[in-house]
N, CA, C and O atoms as CSV, one atom per row, in Angstrom:
chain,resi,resn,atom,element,x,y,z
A,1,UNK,N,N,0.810,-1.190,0.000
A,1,UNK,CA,C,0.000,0.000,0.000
A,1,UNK,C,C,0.853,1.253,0.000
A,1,UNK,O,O,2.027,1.302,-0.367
A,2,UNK,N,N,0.235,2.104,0.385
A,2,UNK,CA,C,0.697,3.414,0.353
A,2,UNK,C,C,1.827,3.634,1.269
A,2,UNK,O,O,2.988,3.896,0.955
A,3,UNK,N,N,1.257,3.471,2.611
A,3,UNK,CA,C,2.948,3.169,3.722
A,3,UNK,C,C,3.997,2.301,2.622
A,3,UNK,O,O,4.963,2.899,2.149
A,4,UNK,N,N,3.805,1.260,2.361
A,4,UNK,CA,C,5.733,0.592,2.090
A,4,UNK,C,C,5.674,1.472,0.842
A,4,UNK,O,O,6.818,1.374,0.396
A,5,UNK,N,N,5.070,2.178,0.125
A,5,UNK,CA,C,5.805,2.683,-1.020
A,5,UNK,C,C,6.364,3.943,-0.204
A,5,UNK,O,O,7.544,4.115,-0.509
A,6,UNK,N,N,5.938,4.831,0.682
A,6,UNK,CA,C,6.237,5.621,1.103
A,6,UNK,C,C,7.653,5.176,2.217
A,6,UNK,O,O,8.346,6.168,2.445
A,7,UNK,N,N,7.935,4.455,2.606
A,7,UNK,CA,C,8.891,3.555,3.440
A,7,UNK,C,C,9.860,3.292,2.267
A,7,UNK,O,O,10.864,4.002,2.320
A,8,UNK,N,N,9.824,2.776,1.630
A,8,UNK,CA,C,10.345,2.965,0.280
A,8,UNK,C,C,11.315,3.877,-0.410
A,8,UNK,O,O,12.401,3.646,-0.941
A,9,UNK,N,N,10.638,4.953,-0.258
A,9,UNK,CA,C,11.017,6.389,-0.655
A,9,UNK,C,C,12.020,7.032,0.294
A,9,UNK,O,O,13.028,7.682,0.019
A,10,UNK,N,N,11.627,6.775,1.202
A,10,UNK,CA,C,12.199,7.206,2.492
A,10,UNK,C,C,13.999,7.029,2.562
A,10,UNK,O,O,14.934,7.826,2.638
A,11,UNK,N,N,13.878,5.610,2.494
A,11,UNK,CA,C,15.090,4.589,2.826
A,11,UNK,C,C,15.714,4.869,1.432
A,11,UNK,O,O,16.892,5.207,1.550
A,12,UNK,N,N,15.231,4.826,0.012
A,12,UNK,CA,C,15.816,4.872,-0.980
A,12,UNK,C,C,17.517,5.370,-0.696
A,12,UNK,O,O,17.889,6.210,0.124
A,13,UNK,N,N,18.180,4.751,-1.428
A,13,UNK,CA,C,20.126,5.741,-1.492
A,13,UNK,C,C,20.500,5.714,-0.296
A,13,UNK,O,O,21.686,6.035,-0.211
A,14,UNK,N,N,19.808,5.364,1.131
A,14,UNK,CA,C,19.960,5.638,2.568
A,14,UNK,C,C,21.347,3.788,2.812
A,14,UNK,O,O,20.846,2.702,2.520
A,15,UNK,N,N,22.443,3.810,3.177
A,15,UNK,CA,C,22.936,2.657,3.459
A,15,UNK,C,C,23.392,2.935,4.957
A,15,UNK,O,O,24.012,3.908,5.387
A,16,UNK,N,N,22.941,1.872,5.602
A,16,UNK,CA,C,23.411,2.024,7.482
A,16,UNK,C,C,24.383,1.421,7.214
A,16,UNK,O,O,24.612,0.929,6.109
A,17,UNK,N,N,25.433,1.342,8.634
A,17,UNK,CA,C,26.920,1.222,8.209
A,17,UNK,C,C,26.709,-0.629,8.565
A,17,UNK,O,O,27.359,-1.551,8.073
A,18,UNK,N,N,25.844,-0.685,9.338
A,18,UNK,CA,C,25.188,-2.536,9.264
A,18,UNK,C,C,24.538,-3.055,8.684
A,18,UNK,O,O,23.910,-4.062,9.015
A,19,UNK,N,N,24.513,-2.281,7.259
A,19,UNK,CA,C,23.522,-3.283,6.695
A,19,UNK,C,C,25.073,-4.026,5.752
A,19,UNK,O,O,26.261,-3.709,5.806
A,20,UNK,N,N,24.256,-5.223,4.857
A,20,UNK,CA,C,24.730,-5.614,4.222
A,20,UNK,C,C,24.240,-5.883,2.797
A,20,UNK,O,O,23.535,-6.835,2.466
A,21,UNK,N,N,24.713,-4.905,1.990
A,21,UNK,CA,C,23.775,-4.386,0.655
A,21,UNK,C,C,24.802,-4.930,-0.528
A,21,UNK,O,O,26.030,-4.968,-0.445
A,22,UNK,N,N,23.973,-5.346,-1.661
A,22,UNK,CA,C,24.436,-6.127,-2.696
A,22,UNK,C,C,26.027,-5.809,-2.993
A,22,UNK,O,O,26.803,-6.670,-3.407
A,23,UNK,N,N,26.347,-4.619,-2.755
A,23,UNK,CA,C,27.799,-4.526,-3.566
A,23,UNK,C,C,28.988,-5.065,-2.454
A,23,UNK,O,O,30.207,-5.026,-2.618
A,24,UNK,N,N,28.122,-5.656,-1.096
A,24,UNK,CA,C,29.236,-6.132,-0.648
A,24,UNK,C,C,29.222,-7.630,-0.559
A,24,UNK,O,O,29.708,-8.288,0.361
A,25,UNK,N,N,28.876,-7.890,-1.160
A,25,UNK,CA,C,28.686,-9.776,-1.696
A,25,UNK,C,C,29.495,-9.800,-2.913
A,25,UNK,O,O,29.455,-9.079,-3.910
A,26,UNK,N,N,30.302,-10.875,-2.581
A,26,UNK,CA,C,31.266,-11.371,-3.475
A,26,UNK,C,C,30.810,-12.297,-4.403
A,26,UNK,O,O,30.370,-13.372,-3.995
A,27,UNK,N,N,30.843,-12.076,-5.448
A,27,UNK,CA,C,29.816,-12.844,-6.267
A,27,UNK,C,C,30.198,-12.996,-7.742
A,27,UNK,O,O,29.094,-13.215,-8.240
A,28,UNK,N,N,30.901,-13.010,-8.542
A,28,UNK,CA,C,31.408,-13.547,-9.642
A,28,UNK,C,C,32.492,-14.105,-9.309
A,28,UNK,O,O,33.382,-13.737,-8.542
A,29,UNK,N,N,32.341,-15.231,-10.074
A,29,UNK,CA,C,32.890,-16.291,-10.222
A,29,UNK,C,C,34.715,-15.942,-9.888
A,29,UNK,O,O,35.476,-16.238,-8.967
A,30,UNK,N,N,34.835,-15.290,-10.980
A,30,UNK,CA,C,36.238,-14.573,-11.276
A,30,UNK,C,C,37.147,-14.047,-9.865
A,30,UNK,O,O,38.264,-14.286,-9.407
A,31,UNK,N,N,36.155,-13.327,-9.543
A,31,UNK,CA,C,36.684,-12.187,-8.455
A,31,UNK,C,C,37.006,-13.801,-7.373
A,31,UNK,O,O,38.060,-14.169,-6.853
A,32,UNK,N,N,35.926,-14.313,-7.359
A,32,UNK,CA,C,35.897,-15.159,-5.945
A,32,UNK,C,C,37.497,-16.309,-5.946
A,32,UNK,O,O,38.118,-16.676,-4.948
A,33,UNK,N,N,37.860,-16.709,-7.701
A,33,UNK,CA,C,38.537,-17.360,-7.867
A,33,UNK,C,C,40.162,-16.953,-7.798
A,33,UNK,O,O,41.146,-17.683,-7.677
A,34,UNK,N,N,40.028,-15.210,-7.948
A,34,UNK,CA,C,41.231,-14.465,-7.602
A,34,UNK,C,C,41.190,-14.350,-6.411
A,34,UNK,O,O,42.286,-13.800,-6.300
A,35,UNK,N,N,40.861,-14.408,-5.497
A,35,UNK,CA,C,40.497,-14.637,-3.809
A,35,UNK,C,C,41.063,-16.009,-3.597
A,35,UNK,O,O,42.114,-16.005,-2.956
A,36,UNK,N,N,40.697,-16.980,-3.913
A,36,UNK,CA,C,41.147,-17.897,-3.461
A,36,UNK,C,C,42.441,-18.416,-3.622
A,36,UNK,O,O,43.151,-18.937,-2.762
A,37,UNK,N,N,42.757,-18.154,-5.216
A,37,UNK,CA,C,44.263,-18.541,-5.667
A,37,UNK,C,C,45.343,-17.341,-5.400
A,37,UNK,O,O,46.549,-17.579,-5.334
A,38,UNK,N,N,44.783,-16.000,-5.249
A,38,UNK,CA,C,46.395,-15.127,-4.454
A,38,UNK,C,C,46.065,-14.485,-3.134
A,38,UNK,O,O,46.924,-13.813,-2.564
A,39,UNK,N,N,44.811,-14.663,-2.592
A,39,UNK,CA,C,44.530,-14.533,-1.161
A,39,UNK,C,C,45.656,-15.013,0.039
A,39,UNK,O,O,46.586,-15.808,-0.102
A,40,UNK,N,N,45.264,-14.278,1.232
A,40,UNK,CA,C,46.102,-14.694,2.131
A,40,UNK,C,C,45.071,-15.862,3.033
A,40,UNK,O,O,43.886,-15.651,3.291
A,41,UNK,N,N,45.691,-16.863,3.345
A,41,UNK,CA,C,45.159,-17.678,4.847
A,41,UNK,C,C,45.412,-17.709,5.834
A,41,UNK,O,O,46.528,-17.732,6.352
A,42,UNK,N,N,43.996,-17.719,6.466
A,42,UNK,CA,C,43.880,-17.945,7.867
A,42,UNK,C,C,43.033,-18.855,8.354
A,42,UNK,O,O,41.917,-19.124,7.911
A,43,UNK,N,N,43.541,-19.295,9.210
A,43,UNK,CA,C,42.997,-21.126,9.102
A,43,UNK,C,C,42.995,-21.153,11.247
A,43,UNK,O,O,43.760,-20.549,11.999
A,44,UNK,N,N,41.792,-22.121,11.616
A,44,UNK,CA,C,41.877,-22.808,12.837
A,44,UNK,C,C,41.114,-24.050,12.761
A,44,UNK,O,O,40.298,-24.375,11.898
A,45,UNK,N,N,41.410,-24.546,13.555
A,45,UNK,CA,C,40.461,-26.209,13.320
A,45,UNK,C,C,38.776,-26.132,12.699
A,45,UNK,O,O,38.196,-27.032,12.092
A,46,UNK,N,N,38.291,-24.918,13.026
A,46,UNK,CA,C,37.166,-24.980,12.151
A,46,UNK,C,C,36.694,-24.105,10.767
A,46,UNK,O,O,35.843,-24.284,9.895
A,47,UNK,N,N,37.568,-23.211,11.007
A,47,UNK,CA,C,37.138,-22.448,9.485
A,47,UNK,C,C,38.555,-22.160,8.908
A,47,UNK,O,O,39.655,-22.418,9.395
A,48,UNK,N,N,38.108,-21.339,7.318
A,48,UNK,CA,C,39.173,-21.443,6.549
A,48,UNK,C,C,38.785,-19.933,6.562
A,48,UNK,O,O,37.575,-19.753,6.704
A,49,UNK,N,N,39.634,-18.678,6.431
A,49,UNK,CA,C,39.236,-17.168,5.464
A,49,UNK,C,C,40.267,-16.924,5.172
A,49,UNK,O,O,41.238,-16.827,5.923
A,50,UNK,N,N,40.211,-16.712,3.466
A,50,UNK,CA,C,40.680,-16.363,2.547
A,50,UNK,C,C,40.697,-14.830,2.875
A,50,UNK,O,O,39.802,-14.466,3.637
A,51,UNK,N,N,41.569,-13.870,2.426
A,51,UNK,CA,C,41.312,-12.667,2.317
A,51,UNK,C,C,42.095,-11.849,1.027
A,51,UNK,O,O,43.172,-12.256,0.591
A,52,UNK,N,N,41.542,-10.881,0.589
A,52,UNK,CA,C,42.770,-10.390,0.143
A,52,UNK,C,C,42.012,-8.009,-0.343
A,52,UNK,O,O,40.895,-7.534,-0.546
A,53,UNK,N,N,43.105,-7.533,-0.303
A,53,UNK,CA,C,42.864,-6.265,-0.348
A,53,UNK,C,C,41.999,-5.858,-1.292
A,53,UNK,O,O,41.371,-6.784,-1.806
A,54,UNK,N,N,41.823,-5.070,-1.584
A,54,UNK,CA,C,40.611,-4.371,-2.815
A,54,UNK,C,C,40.203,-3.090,-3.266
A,54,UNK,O,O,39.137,-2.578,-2.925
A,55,UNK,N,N,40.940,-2.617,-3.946
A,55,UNK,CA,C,40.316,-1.225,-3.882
A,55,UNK,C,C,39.190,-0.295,-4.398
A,55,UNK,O,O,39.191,0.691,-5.135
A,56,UNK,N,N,38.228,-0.977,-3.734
A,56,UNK,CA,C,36.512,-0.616,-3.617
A,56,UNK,C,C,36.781,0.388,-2.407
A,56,UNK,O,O,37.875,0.695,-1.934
A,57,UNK,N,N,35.603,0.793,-2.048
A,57,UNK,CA,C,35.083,1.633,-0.851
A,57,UNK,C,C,34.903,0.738,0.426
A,57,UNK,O,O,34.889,0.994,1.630
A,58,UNK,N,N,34.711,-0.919,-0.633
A,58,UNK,CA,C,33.451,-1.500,0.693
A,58,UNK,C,C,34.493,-2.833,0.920
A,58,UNK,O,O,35.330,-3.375,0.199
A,59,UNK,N,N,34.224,-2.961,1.667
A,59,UNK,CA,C,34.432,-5.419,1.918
A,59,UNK,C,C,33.439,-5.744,1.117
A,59,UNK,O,O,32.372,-5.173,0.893
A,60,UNK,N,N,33.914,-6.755,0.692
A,60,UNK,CA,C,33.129,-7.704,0.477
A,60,UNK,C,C,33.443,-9.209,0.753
A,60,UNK,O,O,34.588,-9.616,0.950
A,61,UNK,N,N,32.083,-10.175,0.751
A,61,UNK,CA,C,31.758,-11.229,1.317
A,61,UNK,C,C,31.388,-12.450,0.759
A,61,UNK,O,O,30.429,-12.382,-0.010
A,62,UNK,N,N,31.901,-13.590,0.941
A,62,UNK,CA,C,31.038,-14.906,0.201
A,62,UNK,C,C,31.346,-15.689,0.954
A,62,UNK,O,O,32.481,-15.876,1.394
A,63,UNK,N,N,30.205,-16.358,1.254
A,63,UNK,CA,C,30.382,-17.722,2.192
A,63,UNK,C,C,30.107,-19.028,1.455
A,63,UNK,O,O,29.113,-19.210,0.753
A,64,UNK,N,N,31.195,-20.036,1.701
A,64,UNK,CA,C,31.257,-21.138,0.374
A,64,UNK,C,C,30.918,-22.387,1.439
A,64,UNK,O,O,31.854,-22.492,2.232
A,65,UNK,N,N,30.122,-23.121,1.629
A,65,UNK,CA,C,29.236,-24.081,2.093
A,65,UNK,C,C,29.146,-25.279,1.107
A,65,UNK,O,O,28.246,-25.336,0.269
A,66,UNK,N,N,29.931,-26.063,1.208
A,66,UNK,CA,C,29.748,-27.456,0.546
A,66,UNK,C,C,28.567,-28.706,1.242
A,66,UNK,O,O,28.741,-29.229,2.343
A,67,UNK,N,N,27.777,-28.908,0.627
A,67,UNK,CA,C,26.833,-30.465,1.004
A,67,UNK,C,C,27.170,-30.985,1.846
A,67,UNK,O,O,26.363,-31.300,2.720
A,68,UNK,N,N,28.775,-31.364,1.971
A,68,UNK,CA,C,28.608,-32.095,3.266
A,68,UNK,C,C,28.809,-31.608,4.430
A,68,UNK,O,O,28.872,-32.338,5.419
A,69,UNK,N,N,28.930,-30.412,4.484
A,69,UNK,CA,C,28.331,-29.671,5.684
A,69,UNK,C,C,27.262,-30.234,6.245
A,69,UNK,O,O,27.450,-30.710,7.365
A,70,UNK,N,N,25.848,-30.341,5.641
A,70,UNK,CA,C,24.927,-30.980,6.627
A,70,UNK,C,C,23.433,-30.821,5.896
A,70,UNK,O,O,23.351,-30.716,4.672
A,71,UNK,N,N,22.619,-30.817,6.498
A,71,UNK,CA,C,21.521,-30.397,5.945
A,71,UNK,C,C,21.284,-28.495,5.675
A,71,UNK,O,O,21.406,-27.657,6.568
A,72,UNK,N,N,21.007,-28.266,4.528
A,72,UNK,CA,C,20.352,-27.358,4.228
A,72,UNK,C,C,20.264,-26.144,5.284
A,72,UNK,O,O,20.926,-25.113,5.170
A,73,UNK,N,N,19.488,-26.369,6.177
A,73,UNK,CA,C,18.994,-25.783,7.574
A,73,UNK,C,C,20.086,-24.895,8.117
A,73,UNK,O,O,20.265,-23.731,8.477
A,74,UNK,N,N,20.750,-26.087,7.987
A,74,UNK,CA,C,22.485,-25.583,9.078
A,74,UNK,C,C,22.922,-25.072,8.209
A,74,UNK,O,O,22.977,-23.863,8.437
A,75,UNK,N,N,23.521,-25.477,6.693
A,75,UNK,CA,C,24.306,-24.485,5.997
A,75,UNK,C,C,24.021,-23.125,5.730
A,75,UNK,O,O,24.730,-22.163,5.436
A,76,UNK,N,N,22.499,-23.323,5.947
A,76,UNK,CA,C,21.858,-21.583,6.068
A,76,UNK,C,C,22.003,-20.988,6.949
A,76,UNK,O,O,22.413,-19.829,6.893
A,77,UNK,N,N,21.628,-21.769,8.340
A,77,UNK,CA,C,22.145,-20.888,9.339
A,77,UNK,C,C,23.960,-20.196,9.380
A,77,UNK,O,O,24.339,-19.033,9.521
A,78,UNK,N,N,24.747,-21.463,9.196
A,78,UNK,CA,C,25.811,-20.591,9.209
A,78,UNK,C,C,26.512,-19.686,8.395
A,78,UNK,O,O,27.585,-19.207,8.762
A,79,UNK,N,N,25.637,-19.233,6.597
A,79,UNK,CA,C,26.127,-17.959,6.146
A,79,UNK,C,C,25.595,-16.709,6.698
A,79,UNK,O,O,25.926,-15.533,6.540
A,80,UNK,N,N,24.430,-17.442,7.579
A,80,UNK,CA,C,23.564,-16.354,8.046
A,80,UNK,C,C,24.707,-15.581,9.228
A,80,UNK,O,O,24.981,-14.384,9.149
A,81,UNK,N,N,25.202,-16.365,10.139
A,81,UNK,CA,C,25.704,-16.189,11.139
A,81,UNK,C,C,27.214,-15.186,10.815
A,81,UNK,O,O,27.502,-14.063,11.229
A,82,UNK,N,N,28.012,-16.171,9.869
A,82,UNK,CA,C,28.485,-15.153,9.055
A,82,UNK,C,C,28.556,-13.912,8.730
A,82,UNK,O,O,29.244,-13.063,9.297
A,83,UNK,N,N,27.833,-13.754,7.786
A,83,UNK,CA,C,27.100,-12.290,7.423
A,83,UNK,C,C,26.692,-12.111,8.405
A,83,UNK,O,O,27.368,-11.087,8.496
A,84,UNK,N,N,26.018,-12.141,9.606
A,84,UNK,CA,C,26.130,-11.512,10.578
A,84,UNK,C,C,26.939,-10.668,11.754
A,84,UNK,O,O,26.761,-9.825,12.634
A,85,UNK,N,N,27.953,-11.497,11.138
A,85,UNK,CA,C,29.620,-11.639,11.939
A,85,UNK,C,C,30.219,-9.892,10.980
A,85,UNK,O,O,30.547,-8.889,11.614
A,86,UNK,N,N,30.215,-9.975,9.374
A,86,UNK,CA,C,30.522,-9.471,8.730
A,86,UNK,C,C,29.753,-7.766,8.847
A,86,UNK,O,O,30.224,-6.649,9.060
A,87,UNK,N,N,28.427,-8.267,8.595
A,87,UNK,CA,C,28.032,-6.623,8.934
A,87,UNK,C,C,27.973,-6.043,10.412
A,87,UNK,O,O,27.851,-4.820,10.464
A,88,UNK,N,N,28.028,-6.607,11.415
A,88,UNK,CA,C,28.379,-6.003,12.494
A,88,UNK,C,C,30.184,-5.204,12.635
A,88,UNK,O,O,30.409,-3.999,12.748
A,89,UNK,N,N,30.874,-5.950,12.598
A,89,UNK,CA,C,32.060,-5.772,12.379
A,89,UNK,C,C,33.081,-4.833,11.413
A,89,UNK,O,O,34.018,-4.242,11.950
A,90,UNK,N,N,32.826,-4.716,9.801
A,90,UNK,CA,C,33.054,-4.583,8.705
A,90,UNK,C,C,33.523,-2.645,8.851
A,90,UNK,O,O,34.381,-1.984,8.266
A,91,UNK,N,N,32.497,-2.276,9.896
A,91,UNK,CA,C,32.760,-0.742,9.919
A,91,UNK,C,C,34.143,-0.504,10.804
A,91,UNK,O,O,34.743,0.539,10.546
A,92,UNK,N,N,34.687,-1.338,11.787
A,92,UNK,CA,C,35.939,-0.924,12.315
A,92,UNK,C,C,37.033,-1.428,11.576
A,92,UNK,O,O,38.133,-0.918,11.788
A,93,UNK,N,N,36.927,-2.369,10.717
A,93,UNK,CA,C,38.004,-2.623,9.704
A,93,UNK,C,C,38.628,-1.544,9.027
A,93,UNK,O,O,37.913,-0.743,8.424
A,94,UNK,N,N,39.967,-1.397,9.043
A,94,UNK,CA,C,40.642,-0.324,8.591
A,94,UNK,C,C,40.747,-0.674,7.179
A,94,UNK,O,O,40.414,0.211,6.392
A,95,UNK,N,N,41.262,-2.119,6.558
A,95,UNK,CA,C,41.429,-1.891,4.879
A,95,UNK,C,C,40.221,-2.678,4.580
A,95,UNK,O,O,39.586,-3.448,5.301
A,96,UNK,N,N,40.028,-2.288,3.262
A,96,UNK,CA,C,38.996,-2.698,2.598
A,96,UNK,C,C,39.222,-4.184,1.876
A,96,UNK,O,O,40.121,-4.103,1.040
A,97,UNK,N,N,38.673,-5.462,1.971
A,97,UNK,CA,C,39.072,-6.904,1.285
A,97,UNK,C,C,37.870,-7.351,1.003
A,97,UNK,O,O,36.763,-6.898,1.295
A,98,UNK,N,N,38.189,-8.287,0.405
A,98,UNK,CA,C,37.373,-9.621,0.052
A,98,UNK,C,C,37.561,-10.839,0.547
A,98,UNK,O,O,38.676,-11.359,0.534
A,99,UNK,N,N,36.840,-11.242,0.882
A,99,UNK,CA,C,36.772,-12.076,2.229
A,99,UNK,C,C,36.020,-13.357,1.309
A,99,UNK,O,O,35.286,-13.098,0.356
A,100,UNK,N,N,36.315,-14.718,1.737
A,100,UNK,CA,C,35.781,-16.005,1.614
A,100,UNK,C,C,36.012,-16.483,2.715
A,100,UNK,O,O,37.105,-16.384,3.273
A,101,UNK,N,N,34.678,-17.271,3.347
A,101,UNK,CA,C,35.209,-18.142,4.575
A,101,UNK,C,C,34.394,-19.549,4.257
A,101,UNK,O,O,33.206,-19.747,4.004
A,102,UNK,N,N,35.415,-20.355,4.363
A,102,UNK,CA,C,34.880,-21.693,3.954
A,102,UNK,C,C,35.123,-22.584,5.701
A,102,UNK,O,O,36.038,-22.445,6.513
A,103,UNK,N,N,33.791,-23.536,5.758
A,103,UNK,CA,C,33.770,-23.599,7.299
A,103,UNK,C,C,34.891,-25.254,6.866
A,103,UNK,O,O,35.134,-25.507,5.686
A,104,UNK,N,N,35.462,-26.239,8.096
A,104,UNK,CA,C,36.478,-27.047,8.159
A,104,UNK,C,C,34.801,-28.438,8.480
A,104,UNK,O,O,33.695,-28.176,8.953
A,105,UNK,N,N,35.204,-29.436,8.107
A,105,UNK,CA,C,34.895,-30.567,8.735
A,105,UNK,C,C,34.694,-30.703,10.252
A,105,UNK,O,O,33.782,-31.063,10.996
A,106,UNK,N,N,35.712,-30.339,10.353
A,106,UNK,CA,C,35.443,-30.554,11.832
A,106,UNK,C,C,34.192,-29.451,12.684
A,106,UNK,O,O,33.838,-29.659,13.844
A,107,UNK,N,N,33.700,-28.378,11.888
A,107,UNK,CA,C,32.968,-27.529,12.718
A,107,UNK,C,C,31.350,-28.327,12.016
A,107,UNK,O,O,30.281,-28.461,12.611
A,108,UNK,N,N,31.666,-28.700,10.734
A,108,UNK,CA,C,30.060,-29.323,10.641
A,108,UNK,C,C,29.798,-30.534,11.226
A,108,UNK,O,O,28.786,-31.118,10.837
A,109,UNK,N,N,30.742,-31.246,12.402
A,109,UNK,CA,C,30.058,-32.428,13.390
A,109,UNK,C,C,29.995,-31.710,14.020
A,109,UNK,O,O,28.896,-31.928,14.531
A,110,UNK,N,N,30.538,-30.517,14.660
A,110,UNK,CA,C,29.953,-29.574,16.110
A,110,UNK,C,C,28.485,-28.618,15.920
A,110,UNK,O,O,27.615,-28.381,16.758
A,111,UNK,N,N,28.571,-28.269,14.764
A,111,UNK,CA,C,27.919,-27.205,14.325
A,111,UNK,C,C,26.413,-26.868,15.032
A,111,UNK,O,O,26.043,-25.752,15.397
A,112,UNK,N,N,25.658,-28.111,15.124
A,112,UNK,CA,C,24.221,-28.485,15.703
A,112,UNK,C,C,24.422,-27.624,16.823
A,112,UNK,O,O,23.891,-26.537,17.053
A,113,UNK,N,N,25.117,-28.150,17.373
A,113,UNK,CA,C,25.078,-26.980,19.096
A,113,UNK,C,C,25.736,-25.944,19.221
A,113,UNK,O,O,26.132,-25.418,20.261
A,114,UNK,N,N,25.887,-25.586,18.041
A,114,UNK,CA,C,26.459,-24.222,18.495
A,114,UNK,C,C,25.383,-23.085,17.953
A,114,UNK,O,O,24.592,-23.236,17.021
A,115,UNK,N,N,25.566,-21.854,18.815
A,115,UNK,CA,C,24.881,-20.529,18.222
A,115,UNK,C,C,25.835,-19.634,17.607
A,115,UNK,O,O,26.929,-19.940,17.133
A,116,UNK,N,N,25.262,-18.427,17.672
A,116,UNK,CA,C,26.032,-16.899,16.693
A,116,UNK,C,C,27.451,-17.136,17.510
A,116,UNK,O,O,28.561,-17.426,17.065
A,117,UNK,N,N,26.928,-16.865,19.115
A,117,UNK,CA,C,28.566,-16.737,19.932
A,117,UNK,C,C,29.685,-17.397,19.896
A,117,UNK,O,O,30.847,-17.162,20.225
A,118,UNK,N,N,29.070,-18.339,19.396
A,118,UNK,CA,C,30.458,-19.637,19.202
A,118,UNK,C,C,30.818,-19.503,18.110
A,118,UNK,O,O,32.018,-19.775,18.133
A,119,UNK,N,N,30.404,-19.135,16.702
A,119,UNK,CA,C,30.758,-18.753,15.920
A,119,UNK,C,C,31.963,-17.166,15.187
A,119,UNK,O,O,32.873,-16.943,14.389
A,120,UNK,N,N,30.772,-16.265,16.529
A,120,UNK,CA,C,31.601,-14.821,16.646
A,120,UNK,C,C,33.385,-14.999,17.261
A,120,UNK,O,O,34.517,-14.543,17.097
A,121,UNK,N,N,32.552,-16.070,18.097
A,121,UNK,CA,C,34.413,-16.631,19.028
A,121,UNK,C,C,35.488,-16.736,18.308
A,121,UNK,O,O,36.576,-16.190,18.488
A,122,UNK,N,N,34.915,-17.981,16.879
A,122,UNK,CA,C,35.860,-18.454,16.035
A,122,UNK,C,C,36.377,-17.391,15.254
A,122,UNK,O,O,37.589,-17.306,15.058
A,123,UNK,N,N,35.195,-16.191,14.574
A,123,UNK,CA,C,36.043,-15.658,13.850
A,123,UNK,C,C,36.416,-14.448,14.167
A,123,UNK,O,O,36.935,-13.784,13.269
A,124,UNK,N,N,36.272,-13.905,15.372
A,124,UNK,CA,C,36.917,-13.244,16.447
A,124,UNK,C,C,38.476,-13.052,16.575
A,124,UNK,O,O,39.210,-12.086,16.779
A,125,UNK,N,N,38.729,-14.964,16.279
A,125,UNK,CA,C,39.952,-15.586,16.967
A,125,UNK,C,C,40.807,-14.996,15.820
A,125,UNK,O,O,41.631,-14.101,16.005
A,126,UNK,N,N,40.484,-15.707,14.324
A,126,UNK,CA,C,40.840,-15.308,13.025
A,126,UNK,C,C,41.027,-14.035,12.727
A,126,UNK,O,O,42.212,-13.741,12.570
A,127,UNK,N,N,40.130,-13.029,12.571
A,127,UNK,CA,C,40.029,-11.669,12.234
A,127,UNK,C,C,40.903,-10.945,13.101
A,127,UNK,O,O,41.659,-10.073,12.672
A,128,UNK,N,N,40.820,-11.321,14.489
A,128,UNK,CA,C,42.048,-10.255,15.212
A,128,UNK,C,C,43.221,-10.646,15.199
A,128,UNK,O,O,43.996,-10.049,15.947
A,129,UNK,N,N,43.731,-11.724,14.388
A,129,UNK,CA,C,44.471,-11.932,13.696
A,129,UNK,C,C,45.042,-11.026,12.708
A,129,UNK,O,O,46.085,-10.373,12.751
A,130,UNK,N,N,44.303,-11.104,11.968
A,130,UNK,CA,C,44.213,-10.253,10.608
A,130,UNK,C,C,44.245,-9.169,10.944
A,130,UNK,O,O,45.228,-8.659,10.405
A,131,UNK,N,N,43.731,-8.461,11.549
A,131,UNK,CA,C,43.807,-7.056,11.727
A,131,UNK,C,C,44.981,-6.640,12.833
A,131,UNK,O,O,45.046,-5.411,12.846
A,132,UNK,N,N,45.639,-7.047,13.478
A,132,UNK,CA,C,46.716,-7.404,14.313
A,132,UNK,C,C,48.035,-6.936,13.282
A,132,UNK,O,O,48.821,-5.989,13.291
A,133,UNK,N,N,47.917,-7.603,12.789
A,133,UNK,CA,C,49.218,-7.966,11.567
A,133,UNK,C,C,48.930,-6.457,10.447
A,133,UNK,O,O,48.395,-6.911,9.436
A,134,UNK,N,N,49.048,-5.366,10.343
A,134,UNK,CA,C,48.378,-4.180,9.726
A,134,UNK,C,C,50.161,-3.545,10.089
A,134,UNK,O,O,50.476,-2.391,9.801
């Protein structure tokens, strides 16, 4: 109706520094494959992130989830968690990258019991890593 077009209008060109809006999704093929083959790693028993610099304005993001991760359910939850990880965070990052995080075997037999926090932990552990080393 009339409200969401007007809601609409409103928000139009408007980006919060938490959201996470199309241009920061990593998403051709290409880009993702130059990420992976001259990226830097960072690795712990459960996840993998790729990173590497960029000179955009923004980060950007792709979360790579293979089948045998688990059912469906879970692999959704954890790009969700992810990207959650990513747009909270993304505004105190000093350089701008492209980011892939591919999760390890070993976190999709834990994965069921874990929530956001156990996740934020892991890449907490990783990222202040990364940003450490500057």
């Amino acid at each position: 109706g009339q409200k969401e077009e007007k809601r609409k209008e409103e928000t139009r060109g408007l980006s919060s520094p938490f959201s996470f809006s199309k241009k920061e999704r990593l998403k051709r093929k290409r880009e993702i494959d130059a990420v992976l083959e001259s990226g830097q790693k960072l690795a712990n028993q459960y996840l993998v992130v790729i990173y590497r610099p960029n000179e955009l304005d923004v980060s950007r993001l792709v979360v790579i989830v293979g089948r045998r991760f688990g059912k469906a359910h879970d692999r959704n939850r954890f790009k969700r968690y992810v990207r959650e990880y990513f747009r909270l965070h993304k505004a105190s990052w000093k350089r701008r990258i492209d980011m892939v995080v591919l999760p390890r075997k070993r976190l999709s037999e834990e994965f069921e019991k874990m929530r956001y926090r156990d996740v934020k932990t892991l890449l907490d552990d990783l990222m202040g890593s990364l940003w450490c080393n500057e």
